[in-house]
C-alpha positions, 0 to 999 in steps of 0.5 A, spaced: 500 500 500 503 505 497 503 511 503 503 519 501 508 523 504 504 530 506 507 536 505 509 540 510 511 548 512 518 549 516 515 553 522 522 558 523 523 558 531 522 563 536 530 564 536 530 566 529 523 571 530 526 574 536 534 574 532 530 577 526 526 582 532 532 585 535 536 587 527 530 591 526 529 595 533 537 596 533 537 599 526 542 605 526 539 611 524 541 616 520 544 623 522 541 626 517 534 623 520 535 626 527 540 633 525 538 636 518 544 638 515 546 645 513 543 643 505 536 641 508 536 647 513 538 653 508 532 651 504 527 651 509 523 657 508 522 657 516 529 658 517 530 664 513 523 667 516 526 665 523 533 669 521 529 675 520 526 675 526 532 675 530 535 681 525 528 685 527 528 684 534 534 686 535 535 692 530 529 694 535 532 692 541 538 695 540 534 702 537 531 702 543 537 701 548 541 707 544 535 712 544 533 710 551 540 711 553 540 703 556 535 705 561 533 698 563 526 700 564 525 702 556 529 695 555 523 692 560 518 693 554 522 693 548 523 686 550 515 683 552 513 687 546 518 683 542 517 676 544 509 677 544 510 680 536 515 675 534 516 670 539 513 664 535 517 665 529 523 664 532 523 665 539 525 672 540 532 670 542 535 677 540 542 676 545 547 671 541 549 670 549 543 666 549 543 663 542 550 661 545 546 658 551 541 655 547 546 651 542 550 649 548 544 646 552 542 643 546 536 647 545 538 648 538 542 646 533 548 649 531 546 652 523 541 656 527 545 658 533 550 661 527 544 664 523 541 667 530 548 670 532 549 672 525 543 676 524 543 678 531 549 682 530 547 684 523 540 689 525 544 692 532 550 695 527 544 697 522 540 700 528 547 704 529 547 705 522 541 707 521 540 712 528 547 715 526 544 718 519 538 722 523 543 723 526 547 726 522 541 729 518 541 734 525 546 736 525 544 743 522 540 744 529 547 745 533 547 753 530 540 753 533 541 751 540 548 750 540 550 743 542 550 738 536 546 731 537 550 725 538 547 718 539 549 715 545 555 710 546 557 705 552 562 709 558 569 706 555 572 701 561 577 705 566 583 702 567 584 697 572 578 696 573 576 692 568 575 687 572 568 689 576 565 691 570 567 684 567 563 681 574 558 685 573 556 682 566 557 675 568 552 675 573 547 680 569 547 674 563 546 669 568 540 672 571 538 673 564 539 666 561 535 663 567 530 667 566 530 666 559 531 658 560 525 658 564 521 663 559 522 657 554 517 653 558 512 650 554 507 650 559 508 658 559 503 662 554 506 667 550 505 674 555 507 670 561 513 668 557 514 675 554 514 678 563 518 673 565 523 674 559 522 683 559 523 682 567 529 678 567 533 683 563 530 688 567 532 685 574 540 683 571 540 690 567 539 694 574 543 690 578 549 690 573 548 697 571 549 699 578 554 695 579 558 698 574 556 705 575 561 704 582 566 704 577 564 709 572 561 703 567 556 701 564 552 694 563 549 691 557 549 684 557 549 683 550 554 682 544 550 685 539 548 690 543 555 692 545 557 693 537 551 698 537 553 702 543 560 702 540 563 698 546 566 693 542 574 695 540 580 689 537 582 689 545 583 685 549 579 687 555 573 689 551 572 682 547 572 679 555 567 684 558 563 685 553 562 678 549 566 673 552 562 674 560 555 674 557 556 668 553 559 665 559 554 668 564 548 665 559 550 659 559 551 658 567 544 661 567 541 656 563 544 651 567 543 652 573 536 653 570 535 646 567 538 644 575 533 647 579 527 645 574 530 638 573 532 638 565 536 633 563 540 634 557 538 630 551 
């Protein structure tokens, strides 16, 4: 009697499924899927209306500083008024200390940070730029009342006490980097964000600019600004002051912030 061998289906085992499991879930990821690169980057429209808004910002925030004569009051406002107006296309940054911060705590990718810092630089020179040209316009008033308008400039540092002023810079920053890392909340609406930002910058620059006045100083807490209010020369102690301290003291702020509020770098 002639017997039929029923065909059958080899069943793969449970090692091999879970083998297979494992290649897929361990899969590395391309870089470019987590990080865009500087290519994808430039061609997003987003990032191009992003730069803009950090070139107004700070062109206005530095306008504002110049004409108020960096009363920390006028600066309160300028700053809340712009968070509210352009806060949600870029951030409102406008201080490279800040975008400093933000890349170093890992906020923001290095493409934007060197973008924020560049157009950040950029609108406070033009608001010198553009503040010198009124100026110059009236200067027929002088024949009239007899003192010829200037736009207003930082107290160059006194020799020997560079480094009070360089203090007082870095503990400003610090206060407003934590302010502002604490501004980038998400559970935070836009106006709380904006006073929370606008009274950080007013608390750092009272404190700063007192302390710098012991010395016959100024506080300001920001290198592009500090370009705008003609701080900054190709010396040593300038750079320091001015640029070096606020990155410095931003990015402890931020710091110090993530400590306390418990964030971890990712």
């Amino acid at each position: 009697m002639a017997t039929s061998k029923a065909a059958t289906t080899k069943k793969p085992s449970a090692k091999t499924v879970s083998t297979k499991i494992a290649k897929t879930v361990t899969k590395p990821v391309a870089a470019s899927a987590v990080t865009p690169s500087f290519a994808e980057s430039i061609r997003q429209f987003s990032f191009w209306r992003s730069l803009a808004a950090e070139f107004i910002g700070t062109f206005l925030l530095a306008a504002v500083i110049i004409v108020g004569q960096g009363q920390p009051l006028y600066a309160l406002f300028a700053v809340v008024g712009i968070v509210l107006v352009l806060g949600t296309i870029s951030g409102a940054y406008i201080n490279p200390a800040l975008t400093i911060a933000s890349w170093v705590t890992r906020r923001i990718s290095w493409i934007r940070a060197v973008g924020y810092t560049v157009a950040q630089i950029v609108g406070a020179l033009v608001a010198l730029v553009v503040l010198q040209a009124f100026v110059a316009g009236g200067a027929d008033s002088a024949a009239t009342f007899g003192t010829a308008p200037e736009v207003f400039k930082a107290a160059a540092l006194v020799e020997g006490k560079e480094w009070f002023v360089l203090f007082s810079e870095l503990l400003g920053a610090t206060i407003i980097g934590f302010a502002f890392a604490n501004a980038l909340r998400s559970n935070q609406d836009r106006l709380t964000s904006a006073f929370t930002y606008g009274l950080g910058v007013f608390t750092a620059l009272m404190i700063s600019f007192i302390a710098a006045s012991y010395v016959s100083g100024a506080a300001i807490l920001n290198p592009a600004v500090a370009f705008s209010l003609q701080a900054v020369s190709w010396s040593l102690w300038p750079i320091l002051v001015f640029i070096i301290a606020p990155v410095v003291g931003g990015v402890v702020g931020f710091f110090l912030n993530d400590f306390l509020k418990g964030r971890s770098a990712k």
